[in-house]
N, C-alpha and C positions, 0 to 999 in steps of 0.2 A: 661754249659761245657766251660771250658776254652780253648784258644787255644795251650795250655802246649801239649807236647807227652802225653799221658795218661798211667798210668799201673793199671793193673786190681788185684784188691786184692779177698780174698779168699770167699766173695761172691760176685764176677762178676761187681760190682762197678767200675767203673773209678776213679781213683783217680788222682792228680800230680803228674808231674815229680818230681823228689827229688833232680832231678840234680845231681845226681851221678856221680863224673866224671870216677871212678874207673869201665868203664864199656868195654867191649870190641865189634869188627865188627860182633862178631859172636854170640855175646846175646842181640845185639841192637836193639829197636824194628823198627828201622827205616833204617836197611840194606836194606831190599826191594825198597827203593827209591834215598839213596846214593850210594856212590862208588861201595862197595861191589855187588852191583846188575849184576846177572848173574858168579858169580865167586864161583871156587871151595874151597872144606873148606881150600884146601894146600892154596890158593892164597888170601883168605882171611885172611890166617895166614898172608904173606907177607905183605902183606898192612898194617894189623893191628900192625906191627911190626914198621911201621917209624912212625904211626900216632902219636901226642903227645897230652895228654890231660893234662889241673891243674884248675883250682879250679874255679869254672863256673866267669862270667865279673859279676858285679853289675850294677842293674841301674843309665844309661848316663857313664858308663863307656867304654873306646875307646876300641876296638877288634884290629884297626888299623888305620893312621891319612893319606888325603891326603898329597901327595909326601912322605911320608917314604918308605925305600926299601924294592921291593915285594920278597919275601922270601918263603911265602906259600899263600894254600888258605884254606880257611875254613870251614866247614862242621857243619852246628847249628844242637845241638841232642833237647835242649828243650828253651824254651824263646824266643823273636824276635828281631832282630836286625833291623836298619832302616842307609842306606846307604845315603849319605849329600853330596855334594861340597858345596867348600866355592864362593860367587859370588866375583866380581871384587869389590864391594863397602861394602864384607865383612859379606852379609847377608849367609843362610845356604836356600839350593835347595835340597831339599830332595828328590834322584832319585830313590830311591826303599826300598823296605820291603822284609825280608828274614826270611821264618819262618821253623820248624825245618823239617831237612830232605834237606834243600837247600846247594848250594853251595855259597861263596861268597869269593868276594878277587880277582875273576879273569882277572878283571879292570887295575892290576898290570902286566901282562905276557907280555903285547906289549914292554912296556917302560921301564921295570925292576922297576917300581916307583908304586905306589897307584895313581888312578887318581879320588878317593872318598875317604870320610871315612868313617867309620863302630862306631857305638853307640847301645850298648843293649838299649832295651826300657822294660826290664824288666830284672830280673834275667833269666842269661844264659847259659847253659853249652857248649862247643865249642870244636870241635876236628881241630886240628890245622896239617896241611897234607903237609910239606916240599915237595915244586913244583921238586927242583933236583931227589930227591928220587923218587917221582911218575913220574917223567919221566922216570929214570930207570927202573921204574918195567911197566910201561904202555907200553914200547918197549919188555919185554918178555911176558909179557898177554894181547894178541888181545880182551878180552872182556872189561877187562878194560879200555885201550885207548880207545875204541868204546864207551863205555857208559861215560867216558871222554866230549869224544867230543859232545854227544847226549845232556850233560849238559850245555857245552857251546854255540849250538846250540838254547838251549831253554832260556838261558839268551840272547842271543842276539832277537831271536823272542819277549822275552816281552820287552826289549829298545824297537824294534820295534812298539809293542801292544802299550805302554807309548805314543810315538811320535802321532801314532794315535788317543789314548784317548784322548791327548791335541787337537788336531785336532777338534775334535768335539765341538760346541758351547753350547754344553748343559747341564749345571750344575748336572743335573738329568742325564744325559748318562754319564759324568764324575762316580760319587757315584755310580749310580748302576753296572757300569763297574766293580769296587774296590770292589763292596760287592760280585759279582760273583766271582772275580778272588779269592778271601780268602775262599771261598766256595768251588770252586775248589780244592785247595791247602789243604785244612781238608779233602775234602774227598781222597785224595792222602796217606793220613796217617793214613784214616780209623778213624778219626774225624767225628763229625757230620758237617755233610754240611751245616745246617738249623739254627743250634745253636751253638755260638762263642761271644769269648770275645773279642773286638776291644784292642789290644795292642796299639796301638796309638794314640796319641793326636786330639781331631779335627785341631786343628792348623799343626801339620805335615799332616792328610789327606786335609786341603786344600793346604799349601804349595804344596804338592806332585802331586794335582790335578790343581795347578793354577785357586787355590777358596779363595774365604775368610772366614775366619770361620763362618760370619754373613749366608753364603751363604749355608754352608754343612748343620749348623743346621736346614733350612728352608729345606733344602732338603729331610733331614730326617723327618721331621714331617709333609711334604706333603707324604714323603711314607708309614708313620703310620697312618695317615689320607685316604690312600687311600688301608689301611689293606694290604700292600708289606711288610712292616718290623713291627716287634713290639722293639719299641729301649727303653731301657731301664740305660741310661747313656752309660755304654760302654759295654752293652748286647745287642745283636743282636738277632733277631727271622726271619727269612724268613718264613713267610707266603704264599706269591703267587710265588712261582719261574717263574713260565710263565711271571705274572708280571712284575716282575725284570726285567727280560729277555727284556720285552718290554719297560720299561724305558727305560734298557741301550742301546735302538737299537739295540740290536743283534739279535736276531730272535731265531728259536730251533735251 
């Protein structure tokens, strides 16, 4: 299974997104975990009404560039994006992965600027949510603004999660952190938790992990080796979730 939104054909199959952009808040399968979550159909009208959709990004193409002006933020429906600064000597720090059902873009609100920039890593479709507008409506709908800020709440706890993961010395708690946190995230969208396709490069999971590639692939096939993952190039298996668990030092 991929890690695409899935829709279900007329024998109960999963199939891909189609990346439709032509879709709305209120036949989305992934309202339950963006904006729209907790709002009435009147006010899911409204929202659905400033959102702008066109025609999904292609892969390595920009969503939006460090220091361009922040204008909106963005809502991924299907494909992933992979958020970058640029360092001082020019290299690329890849500071996070956004997959659909997330918010991003909101790196820009402080400074009115981008202080990342945004690259699909695969074909993606994108709802694009003008910040003025939703500030408007998020001052007449208390559910909104609230579940607003629950979003931004939980991107700042994973910066947080991030700083900690680097923290830790161990190339194994690193990877096995990443394979939970995308585990999680599928089962948020009603994904399989167990089974998923790595959108990313091993080179952006080490960059991201502050690994080297030499070091993730060893990582990996000491966790296939000790029956945690079955990896399969960029197929994932979870096998022992406890497992994992226990690599990544986190406990139940």
């Amino acid at each position: 299974m991929t890690i695409h939104l899935a829709d279900t054909g007329d024998n109960g199959v999963l199939k891909p997104c189609t990346h439709e952009y032509q879709v709305n808040c209120g036949n989305c399968r992934l309202n339950s975990i963006c904006l729209p979550l907790a709002l009435e159909s009147d006010d899911i009208k409204q929202l659905d009404d400033i959102i702008q959709r066109s025609k999904p990004l292609q892969k390595n193409q920009h969503l939006y560039r460090e220091g361009d002006d922040f204008q909106s933020v963005f809502a991924v429906r299907s494909g992933t994006l992979k958020a970058y600064k640029t360092t001082d000597d020019g290299r690329e720090q890849v500071t996070g992965f956004y997959f659909p059902g997330e918010i991003l873009g909101m790196d820009g609100i402080s400074n009115n600027a981008h202080a990342s920039s945004a690259k699909a890593l695969e074909t993606a479709a994108i709802c694009e949510i003008p910040f003025s507008s939703l500030e408007k409506l998020s001052s007449l709908m208390p559910n909104l603004q609230r579940h607003f800020f629950q979003l931004m709440s939980r991107e700042i706890t994973e910066d947080q999660q991030l700083i900690t993961l680097l923290s830790k010395n161990s190339a194994d708690e690193r990877v096995g952190a990443l394979m939970l946190s995308i585990s999680t995230r599928n089962a948020r969208r009603k994904l399989s938790s167990t089974q998923f396709r790595l959108p990313m490069s091993r080179v952006d999971i080490g960059n991201y992990l502050g690994l080297t590639v030499e070091t993730v692939s060893r990582v990996f096939s000491r966790m296939q080796k000790m029956d945690i993952l079955q990896v399969d190039n960029k197929e994932i298996e979870i096998l022992d979730l406890e497992g994992l668990r226990t690599m990544a030092n986190l406990g139940r």
